[in-house]
N, C-alpha and C positions, 0 to 999 in steps of 0.2 A: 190473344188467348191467355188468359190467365192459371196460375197452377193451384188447385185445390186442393192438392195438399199443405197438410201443417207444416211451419216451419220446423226444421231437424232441432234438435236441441243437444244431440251424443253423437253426433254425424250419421246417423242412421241411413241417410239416401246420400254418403261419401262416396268416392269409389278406394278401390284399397289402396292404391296412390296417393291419394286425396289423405288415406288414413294415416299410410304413414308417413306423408311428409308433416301433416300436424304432432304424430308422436314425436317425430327428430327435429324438426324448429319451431317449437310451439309460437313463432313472429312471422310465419308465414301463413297465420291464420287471414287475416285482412285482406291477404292477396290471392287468396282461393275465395272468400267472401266476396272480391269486388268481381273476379270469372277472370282473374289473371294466374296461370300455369309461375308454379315459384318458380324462384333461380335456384336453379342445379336439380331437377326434378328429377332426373334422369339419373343422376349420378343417387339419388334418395334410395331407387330402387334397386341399385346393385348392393352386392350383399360385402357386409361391413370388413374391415381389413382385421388379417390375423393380426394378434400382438403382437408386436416383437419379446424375443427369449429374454429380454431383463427385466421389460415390465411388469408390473405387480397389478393385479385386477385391483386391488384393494388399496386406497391409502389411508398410513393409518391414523387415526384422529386421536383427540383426547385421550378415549376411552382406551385404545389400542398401545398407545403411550404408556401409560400404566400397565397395563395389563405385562407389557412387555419390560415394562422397568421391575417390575415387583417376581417375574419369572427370574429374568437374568440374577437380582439379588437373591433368591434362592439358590440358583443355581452356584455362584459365589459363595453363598454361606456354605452350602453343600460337599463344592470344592475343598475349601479348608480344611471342613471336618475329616473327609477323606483322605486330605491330603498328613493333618497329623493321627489319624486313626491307623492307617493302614501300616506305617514302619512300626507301632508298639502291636499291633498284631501278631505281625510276625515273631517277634520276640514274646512267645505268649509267657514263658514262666516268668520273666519281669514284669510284662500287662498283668497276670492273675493276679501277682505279688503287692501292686501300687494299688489295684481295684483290692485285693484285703486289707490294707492298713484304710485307703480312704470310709468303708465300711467298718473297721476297728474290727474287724476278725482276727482272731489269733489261727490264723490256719495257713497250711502249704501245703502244695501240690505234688502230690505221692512220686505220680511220674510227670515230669517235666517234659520229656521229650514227645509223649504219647499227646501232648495238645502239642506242638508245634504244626502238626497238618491243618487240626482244626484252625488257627489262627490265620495260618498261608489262605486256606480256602474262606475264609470271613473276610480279609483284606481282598481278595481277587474278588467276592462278592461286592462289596463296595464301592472298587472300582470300575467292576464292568457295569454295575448299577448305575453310576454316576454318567458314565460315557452313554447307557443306551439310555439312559433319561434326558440327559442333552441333545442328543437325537432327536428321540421324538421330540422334544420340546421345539427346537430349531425346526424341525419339519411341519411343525403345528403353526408355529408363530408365521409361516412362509405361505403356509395355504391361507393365512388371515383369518385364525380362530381363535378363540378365549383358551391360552397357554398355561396362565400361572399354575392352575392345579398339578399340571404334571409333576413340575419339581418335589411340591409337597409330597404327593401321592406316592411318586418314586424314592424319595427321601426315608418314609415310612417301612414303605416294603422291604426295601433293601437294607436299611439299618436293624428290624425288626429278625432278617433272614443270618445276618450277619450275627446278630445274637444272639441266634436259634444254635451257631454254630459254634461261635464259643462257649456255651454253656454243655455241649457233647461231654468235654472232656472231665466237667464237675462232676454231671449227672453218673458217672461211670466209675467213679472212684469215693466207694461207699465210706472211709471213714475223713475224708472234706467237707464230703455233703452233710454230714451228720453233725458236724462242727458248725457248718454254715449254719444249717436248721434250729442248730441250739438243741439236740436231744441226744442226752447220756452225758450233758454236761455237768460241769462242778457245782 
């Protein structure tokens, strides 16, 4: 008796065993083609083993190399900056001081002690900035995602927030500001 139908060409008349032993060895094709049952058919259909807790779904190639080199030196460059930003913060009336000469401003700061908080709380900006960007970034880089922009992104924000907060104490002390601005000058 012969079979009228067409040869399959997608497995279409497989059965789901048949289907997925060709997904998981695509070399046991020839041996379902000649109507011999592969080796380990059996074990095809049981369902696949959990990972183990250290391994990684993902490994990372080329591209992931990079991605994570060029994050980590971010995150480096970042570090530094924090790390000599944050003690002249604290010390704000000698940070205003050195940030006026490098400006070539002839100007000082009325009250002194009145920015010391803003500073404390600009330096803790920076550094909890710096610590939850390392976070996430570490927890990006771990699920196997495109990381670099964190740092950047987090870098931004928090350096931008941190000089939202030293500048409190200019904006409040009208004849600084008026020096700064250059109006009612000589």
């Amino acid at each position: 008796m012969t079979d009228e139908r067409p040869r399959p060409q997608f497995g279409e008349y497989a059965s789901a065993e048949e289907q997925r032993a060709r997904i998981r060895q695509p070399d046991v094709t020839e041996r379902l083609d000649a109507g011999v049952a592969p080796a380990g058919a059996e074990s095809a259909t049981a369902a696949p083993a959990a990972p183990t807790a250290g391994a990684t779904s993902t490994s990372p190639g080329r591209g992931r190399l990079v991605d994570r080199i060029v994050a980590f030196a971010l995150l480096a460059y970042g570090l530094v900056n924090v790390i000599s930003a944050a003690p002249a913060l604290v010390d704000y009336a000698a940070y205003m001081t050195s940030v006026f000469e490098l400006m070539g401003v002839d100007a000082e700061i009325g009250d002194a002690d009145a920015g010391r908080p803003w500073g404390i709380a600009a330096a803790v900006v920076l550094i909890g900035g710096w610590l939850l960007t390392a976070a996430v970034t570490w927890a990006t880089m771990r699920r196997g995602r495109l990381s670099w922009w964190i740092p950047l992104v987090g870098g931004v924000v928090f350096s931008l927030t941190a000089g939202a907060l030293v500048m409190v104490p200019l904006m409040s002390d009208a004849a600084l500001w008026s020096s700064l601005v250059g109006v009612g000058g000589p």
